[in-house]
N, C-alpha and C positions, 0 to 999 in steps of 0.2 A: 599447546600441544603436549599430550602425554607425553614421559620418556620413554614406555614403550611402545610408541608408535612411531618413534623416530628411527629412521634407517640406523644401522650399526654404523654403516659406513660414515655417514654423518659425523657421529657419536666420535670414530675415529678419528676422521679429518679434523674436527675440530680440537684434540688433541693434541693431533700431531702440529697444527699449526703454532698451537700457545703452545710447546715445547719449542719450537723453531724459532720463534719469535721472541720469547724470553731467552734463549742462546745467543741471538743478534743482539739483543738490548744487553747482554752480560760483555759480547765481543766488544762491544761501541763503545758503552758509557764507562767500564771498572777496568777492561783492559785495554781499551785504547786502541785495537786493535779489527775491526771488521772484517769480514772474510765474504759480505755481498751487497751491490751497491744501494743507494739508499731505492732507486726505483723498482727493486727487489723486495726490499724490506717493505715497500709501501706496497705492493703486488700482492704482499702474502697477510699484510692486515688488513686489506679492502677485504680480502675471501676470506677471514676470519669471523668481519666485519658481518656480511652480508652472511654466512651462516647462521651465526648466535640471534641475528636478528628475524632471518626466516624461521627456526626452528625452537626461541625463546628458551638458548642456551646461554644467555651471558652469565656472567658469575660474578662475584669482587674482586677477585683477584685474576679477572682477564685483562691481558694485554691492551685489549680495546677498552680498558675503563678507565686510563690515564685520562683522557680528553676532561673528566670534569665530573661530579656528578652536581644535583640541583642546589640551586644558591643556596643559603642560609642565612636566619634570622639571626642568628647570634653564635658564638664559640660556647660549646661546654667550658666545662673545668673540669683537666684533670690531672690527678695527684701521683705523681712519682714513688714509685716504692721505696727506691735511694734518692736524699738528696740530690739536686746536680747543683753540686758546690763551685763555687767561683775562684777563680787562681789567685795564690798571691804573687802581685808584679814586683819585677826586678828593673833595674834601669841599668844598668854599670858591670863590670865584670868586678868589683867588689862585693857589688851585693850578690851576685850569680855565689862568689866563691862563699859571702858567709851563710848563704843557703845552706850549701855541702858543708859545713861545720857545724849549723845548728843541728843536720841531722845527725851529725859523726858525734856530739854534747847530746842528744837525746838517746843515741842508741849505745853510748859511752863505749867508741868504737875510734879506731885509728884507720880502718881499710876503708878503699875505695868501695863507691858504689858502682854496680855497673845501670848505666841512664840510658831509657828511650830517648830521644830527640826527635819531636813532630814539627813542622812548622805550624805558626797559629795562627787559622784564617780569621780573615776580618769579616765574620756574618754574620750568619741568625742560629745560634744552637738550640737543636731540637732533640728528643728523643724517639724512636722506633719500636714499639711493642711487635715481639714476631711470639708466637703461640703455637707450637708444633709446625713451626715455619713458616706461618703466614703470617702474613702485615695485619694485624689488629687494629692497634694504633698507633698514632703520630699525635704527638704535642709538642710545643712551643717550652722553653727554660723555663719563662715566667720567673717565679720570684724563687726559684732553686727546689718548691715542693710543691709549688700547684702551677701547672702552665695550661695555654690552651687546646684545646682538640684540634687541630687541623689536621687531621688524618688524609680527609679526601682532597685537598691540598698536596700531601707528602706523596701520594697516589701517584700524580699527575708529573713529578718530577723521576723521568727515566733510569735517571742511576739509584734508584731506590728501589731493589726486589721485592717485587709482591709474595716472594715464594724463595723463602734459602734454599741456595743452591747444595744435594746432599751425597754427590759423587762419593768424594772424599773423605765427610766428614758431616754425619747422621745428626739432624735438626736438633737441638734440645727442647724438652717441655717449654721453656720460658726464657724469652733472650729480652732483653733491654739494650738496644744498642744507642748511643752518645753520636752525634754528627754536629758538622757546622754547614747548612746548605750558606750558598753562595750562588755569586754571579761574575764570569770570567770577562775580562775589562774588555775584549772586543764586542760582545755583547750586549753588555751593557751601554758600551757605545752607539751600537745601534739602536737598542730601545728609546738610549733618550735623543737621538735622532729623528724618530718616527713621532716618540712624544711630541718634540718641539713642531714637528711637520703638521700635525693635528690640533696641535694650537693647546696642547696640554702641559703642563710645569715639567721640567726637566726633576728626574731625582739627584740629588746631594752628591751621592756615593754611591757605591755599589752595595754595601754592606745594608744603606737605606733598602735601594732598590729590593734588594733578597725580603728584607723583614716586611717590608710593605706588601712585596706580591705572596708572601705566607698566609700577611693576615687578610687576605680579601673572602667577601662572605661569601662571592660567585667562584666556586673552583675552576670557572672556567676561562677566569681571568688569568689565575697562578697558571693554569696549561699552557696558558696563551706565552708564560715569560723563562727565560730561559736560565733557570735555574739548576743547579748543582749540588753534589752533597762530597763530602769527605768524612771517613766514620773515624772515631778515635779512642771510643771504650766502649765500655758497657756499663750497662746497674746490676740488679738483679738478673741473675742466670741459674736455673733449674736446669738438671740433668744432661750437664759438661762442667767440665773445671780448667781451670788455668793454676797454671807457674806463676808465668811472666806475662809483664806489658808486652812484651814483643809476642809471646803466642799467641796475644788475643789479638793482634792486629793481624798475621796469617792466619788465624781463624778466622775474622770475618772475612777478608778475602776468597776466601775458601769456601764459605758460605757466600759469596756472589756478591759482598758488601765492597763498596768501592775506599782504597785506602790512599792517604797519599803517600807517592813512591819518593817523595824525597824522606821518609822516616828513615833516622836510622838507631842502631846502640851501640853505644860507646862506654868505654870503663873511666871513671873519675869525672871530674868536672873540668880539669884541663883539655881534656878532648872535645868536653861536650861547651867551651868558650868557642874553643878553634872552629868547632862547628856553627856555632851562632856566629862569627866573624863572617864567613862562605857565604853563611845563608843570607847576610845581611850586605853583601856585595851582588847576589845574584837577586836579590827579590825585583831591581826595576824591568827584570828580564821575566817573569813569570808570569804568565797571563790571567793573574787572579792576583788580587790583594790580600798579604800577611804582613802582619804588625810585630811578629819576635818568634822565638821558638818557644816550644814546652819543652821544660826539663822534665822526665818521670824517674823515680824511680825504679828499677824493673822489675826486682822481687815482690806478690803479691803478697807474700807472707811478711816480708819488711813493710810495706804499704800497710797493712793491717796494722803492725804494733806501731806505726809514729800515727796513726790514727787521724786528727782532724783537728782544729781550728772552729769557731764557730763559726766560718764561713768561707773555707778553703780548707784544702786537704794538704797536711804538713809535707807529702812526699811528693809534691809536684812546685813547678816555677814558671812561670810566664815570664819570660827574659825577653822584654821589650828592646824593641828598635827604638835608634831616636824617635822621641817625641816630639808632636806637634808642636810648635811654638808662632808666639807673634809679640808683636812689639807694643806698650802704650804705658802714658804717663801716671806715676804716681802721686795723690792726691793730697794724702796723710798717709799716714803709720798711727794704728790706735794697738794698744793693748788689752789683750782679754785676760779673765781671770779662770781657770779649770776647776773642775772639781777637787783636786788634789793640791789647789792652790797654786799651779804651775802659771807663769804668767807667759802668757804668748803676744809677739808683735806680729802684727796683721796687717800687709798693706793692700788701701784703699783707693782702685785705680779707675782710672778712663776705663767702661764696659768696653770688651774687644773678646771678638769670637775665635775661640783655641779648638781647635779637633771637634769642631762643629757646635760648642757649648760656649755662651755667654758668660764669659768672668771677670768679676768684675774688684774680688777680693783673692790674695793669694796669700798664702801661709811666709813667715820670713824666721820661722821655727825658733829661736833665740835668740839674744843679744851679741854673742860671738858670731853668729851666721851675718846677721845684720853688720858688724863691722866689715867681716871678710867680704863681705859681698860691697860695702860701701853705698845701700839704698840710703837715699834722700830724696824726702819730698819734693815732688816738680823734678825727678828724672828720669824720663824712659827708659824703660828697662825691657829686657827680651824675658817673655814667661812661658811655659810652656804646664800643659794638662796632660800626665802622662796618666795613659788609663783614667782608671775615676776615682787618683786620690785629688785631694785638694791641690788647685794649681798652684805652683811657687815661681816666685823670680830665679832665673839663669843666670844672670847681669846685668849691669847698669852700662847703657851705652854713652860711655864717657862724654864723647863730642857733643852731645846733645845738652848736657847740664846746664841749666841755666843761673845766672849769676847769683851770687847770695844762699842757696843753696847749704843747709847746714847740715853736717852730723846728727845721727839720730844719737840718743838717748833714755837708756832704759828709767823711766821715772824712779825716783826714791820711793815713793810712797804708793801705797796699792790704789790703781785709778777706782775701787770701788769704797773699801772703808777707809783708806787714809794709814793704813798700816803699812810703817817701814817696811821693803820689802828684804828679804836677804836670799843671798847664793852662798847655798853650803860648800866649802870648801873642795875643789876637784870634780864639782857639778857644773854644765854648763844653762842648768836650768833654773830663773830667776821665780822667788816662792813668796807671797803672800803667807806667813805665817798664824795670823788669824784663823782661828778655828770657826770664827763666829764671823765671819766675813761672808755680807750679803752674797758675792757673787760664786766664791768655794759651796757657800751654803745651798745654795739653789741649784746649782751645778750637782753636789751630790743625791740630792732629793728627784733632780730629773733620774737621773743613772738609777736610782735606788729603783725607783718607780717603772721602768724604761721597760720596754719587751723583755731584753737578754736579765733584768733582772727580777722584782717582784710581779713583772705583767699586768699592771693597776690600769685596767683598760679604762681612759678618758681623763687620766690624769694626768695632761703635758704642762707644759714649756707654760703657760700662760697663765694657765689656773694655781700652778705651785708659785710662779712671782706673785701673784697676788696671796696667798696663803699666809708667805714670808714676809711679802712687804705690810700685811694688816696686823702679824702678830701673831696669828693662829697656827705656826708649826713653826717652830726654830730648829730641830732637827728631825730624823725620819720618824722616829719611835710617835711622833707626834700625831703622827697619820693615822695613825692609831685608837688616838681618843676622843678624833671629828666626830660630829654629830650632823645630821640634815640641817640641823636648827643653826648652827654654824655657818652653813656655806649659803642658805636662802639670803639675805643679807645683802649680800657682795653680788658687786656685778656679773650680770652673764648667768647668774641662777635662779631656779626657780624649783620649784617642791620633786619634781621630776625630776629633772637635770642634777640635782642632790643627793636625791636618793639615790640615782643611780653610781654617782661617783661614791658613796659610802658604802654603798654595796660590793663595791670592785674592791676597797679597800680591805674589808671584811671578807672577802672571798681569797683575797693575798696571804691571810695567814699562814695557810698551811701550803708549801710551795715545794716544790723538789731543793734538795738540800743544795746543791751544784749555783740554783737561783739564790737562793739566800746568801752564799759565800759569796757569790759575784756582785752583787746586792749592795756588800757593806762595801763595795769601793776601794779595797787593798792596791796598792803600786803595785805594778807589774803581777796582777791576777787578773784575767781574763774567763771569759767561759767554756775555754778549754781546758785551762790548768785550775776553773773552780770543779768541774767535772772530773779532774784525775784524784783532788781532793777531796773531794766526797764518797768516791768508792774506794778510796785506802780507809777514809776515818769515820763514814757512816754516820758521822754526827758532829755539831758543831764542838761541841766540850769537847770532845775526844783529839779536835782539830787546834785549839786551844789548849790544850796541854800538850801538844805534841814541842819536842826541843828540837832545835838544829837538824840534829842527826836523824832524829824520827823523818823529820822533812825530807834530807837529802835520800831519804829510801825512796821517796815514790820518784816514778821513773819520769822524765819531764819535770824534775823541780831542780832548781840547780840553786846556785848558790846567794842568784841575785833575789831569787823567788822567796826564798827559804829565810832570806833577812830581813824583809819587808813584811813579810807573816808574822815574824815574831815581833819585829818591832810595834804593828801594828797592833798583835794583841797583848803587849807586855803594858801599851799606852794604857794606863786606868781610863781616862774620860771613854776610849772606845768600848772597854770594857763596859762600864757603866752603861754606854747604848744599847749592848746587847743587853745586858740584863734588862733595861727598858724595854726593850723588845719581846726577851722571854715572857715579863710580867704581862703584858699586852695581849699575848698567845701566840706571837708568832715562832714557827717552828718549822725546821727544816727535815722533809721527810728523807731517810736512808736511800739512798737506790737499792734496786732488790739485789741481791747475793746473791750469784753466777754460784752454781755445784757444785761440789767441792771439786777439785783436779789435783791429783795424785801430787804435784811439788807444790800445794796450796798453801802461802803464808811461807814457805820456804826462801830464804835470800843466798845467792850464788853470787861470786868473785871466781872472775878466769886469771892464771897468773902463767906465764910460759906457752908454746908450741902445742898445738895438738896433731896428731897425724890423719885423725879418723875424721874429722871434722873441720871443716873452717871455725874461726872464733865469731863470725854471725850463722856459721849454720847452730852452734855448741849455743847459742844464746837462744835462739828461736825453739828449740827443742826444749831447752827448761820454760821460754816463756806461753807455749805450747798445751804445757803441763799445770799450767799456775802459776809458777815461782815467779820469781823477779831476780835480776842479774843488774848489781852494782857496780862501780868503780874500785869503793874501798872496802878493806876492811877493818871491820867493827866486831865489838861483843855480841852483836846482834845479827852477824852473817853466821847464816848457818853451816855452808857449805865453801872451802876454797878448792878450785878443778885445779890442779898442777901437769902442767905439760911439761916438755923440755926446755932447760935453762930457766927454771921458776926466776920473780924477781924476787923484790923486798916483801912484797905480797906475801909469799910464802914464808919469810921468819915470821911475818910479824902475825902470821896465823897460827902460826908455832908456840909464838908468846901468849896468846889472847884462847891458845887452847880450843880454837874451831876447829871442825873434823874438816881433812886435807884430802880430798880424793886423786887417784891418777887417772887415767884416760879410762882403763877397763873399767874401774869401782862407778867412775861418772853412768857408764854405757851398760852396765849394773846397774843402777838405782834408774835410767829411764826407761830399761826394760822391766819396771815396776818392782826388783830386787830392795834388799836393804844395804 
């Protein structure tokens, strides 16, 4: 039927009805709170019902299109505009407190933070596309940049608005909202009641239950299950802004997003333990499953400059609850050998299922770990998988040892080439010294090779042992000078299969610079601190001649960073690599150069009181600008800010002849002055 031939009043009603109806579904599901009873609600979506379907008014985003819409043949894929980064887990209120220090050493700062505290469900995190306020789409985390489409899925789940709610606070162009749907344990209880009645598998958990009724191809399945959302960020957001985490959690509220109401913030990390104590006594009382709380921090503009990790974002923490754990016998104890020649003891146990995953090896991290702990072969031990690092042994349950029973023993000599092993003095890390040891060797040729560093698609773990074990690469530069006619030969290849590994390798030359740093392998360089170093030094020479001090300028480099840089490129043999390297072609491309900003290349030292400013708001505002703000100072600060009662800071800028500003001259030179 035309739309102008349908009654106005129609037209109306139907209106009024999905205004009504999406107000109940806001009252129910986000506030907890209803105001008509359910045979009300179902009164008013039968005659929504029977309208849209007499007069061929349904729409997408009507009330009535939760139910499902038609199956599907398979999931799109699609791609996240912001990664959704993964947390990194805390176990301990040690690790909790040297969270709050790594940030306080990165942002070379003594004040508290003030932290959101969320509880962290146990489910399926998805994200929300809303577009001038309507639900676009929905997808699945996936692998943090590309997940699935379940949109019409996320539809079907009630506390999910089809439409921001815009009373208070006017839809933006472009929201990416962050959730974790779930499934509340009374419920779940039923489902798998009804399961088991139908003669169908019971689910695991609840957390299964949620990801499994996401991903079903029939949406009308996912209607069918009683599912939930709790929102917790955002990604991308066009035209609205935020402060703080805490604004953005009453702003989706506010926009009709369901939050959870045990959030709170708190100043310091001492509040925010006390907090995870609470939460971690009251979680068998809550009728949903959480595994620890999030730490956030709450400034977006601090969350900006500690930036990111390559795979977690440095200003948040998942402060786990205890971990799963279960009991079983140790088999051996074998030793690996790492890239960096680091030797690890590995124990090798009775398979036994931890937090729902098969393990059957647990890490025993060092030789000192391994005495304090007292593992010996043939003794059950309690192990637990927290999160998804690698599981490790708790302890060894004494009563159980059985007789004869020895001491481990870190070997003398390297289990791969036979080289004495040594522990450098005040290390508790035991090192095959060998440079040319099969297993350090092959170890850095994967890393080199690996995604995070030259992205040599197809060249793993298997095809590099053989490489190394025929002779044809002893180090990476080597990778370099393979030919097709080289690898046909060897097993597992053939004139295709050749080609196309020497083509991957050739296509690696030229790599963003951030890849190449992180590439050569350096102790304690990662691909976030190889990305801080590439856009200070723009090039490898330049990063190679950098000293000490040069180093401790870039902001995230400290002192552990900064000596292992230089030792590593002071060493001739590495040196020689690169130059092997250079000769070969490879090259590390610059990142492009952000615009100039008015304190660009500028270095700042805060020393004394300021009145006008906090000492992280006085830091944000130069690094706002470009500059960068140090600890010390140096010939090479350009600026020292003196508030009241300056320290030592200030003679020694006195000494060293750097210009000394007071609070005005500072608040001068950011209102663009000289």
């Amino acid at each position: 039927m035309a739309q102008k031939d349908i009654p106005p009043e129609v037209i109306s009603r139907v209106a009024e009805l999905r205004d009504q109806l999406n107000y109940h579904n806001y009252r129910y599901y986000v506030l907890d709170d209803p105001v008509v009873s359910d045979a009300e609600f179902d009164r008013l979506m039968r005659e929504l019902t029977r309208l849209e379907e007499d007069y061929g008014l349904a729409t997408p985003d009507s009330p009535t299109q939760r139910v499902g819409a038609q199956p599907l043949d398979k999931f799109e894929t699609v791609r996240h505009r912001q990664p959704m980064l993964s947390l990194e887990n805390a176990f301990s209120e040690a690790e909790a407190r040297e969270f709050d220090e790594r940030l306080k050493r990165f942002l070379k700062t003594a004040e508290e933070f003030d932290y959101v505290l969320e509880p962290k469900m146990d489910g399926c995190a998805v994200e929300l596309v809303y577009e001038q306020g309507r639900l676009t789409v929905g997808s699945t985390r996936g692998d943090g940049y590309r997940g699935e489409n379940v949109t019409q899925n996320l539809k079907t789940i009630r506390a999910i608005p089809l439409n921001l709610r815009e009373e208070k606070t006017g839809a933006p162009e472009l929201l990416e909202v962050r959730g974790e749907v779930y499934m509340d344990l009374p419920e779940f209880k039923r489902l798998n009641e009804d399961r088991l009645a139908r003669g169908e598998p019971a689910f695991a958990n609840p957390r299964n239950a949620a990801a499994g009724s996401l991903r079903q191809l029939d949406p009308k399945i996912t209607a069918a299950r009683p599912l939930n959302i709790y929102c917790y960020g955002v990604g991308e957001v066009r035209g609205h802004s935020f402060d703080t985490q805490w604004q953005v959690l009453q702003t989706l509220k506010e926009w009709g997003l369901r939050v959870n109401p045990l959030i709170a913030r708190q100043r310091g990390i001492d509040a925010a333990i006390a907090l995870h104590r609470q939460l971690e006594s009251q979680r068998h009382g809550l009728p949903y499953e959480i595994d620890g709380m999030v730490i956030k921090v709450d400034s977006l503009a601090l969350q900006e400059r500690l930036g990111a990790k390559t795979r977690s974002p440095r200003w948040a923490l998942a402060y786990k609850f205890a971990a799963t754990q279960a009991t079983t016998r140790v088999l051996s104890i074998e030793v690996n050998v790492g890239r960096t020649g680091a030797v690890t003891p590995m124990a090798v146990m009775e398979p036994v299922e931890v937090g729902g995953v098969t393990v059957s090896r647990a890490t025993l991290h060092n030789e000192d770990e391994v005495a304090r702990k007292g593992v010996r072969v043939g003794d059950t031990v309690l192990v637990q998988r927290a999160g998804d690092v690698i599981p490790e042994v708790v302890k060894v349950i004494l009563e159980e040892r059985p007789p004869g029973a020895q001491p481990f023993r870190m070997p003398e000599n390297c289990p791969v080439c036979g080289t004495p092993l040594v522990r450098p003095a005040g290390e508790k890390v035991t090192r095959c010294p060998n440079p040319d040891c099969f297993g350090s060797q092959t170890r850095s040729i994967m890393h080199f090779a690996s995604k995070a560093g030259m992205d040599i698609d197809g060249l793993g773990e298997k095809i590099i042992l053989q490489l190394v074990g025929v002779g044809l690469i002893s180090d990476v530069s080597d990778l370099y000078g393979l030919t097709a006619d080289d690898l046909i030969p060897l097993e597992r290849f053939a004139e295709k299969s050749a080609g196309n590994i020497i083509s991957a390798i050739q296509a690696s030359k030229e790599v963003p610079l951030w890849r190449l740093i992180n590439a050569l392998g350096i102790r304690y360089v990662g691909e976030a601190t190889a990305q801080l170093l590439a856009e200070h030094f723009q090039s490898l020479e330049a990063l190679m001649a950098a000293d000490k001090e040069d180093l401790l300028h870039v902001e995230g480099v400290g002192e552990q960073v900064a000596a292992s840089l230089r030792e590593f490129f002071d060493n001739e043999r590495n040196r020689a690599l690169i130059r092997k390297l250079t000769e070969a072609g490879v090259r590390g491309l610059p990142p492009e150069r952000r615009a100039a900003a008015p304190l660009s290349g500028k270095t700042f030292v805060f020393t004394g009181g300021l009145s006008r400013f906090s000492r992280e708001e006085a830091k944000a505002q130069v690094t706002a600008r470009g500059g960068k703000v140090t600890s010390s100072v140096s010939a090479k600060t350009d600026y020292v800010v003196a508030g009241a009662d300056p320290g030592s800071k200030y003679a020694k800028a006195q000494a060293l002849g750097v210009t000394i500003l007071d609070e005005a001259a500072f608040e001068e030179l950011l209102r663009g002055g000289k």
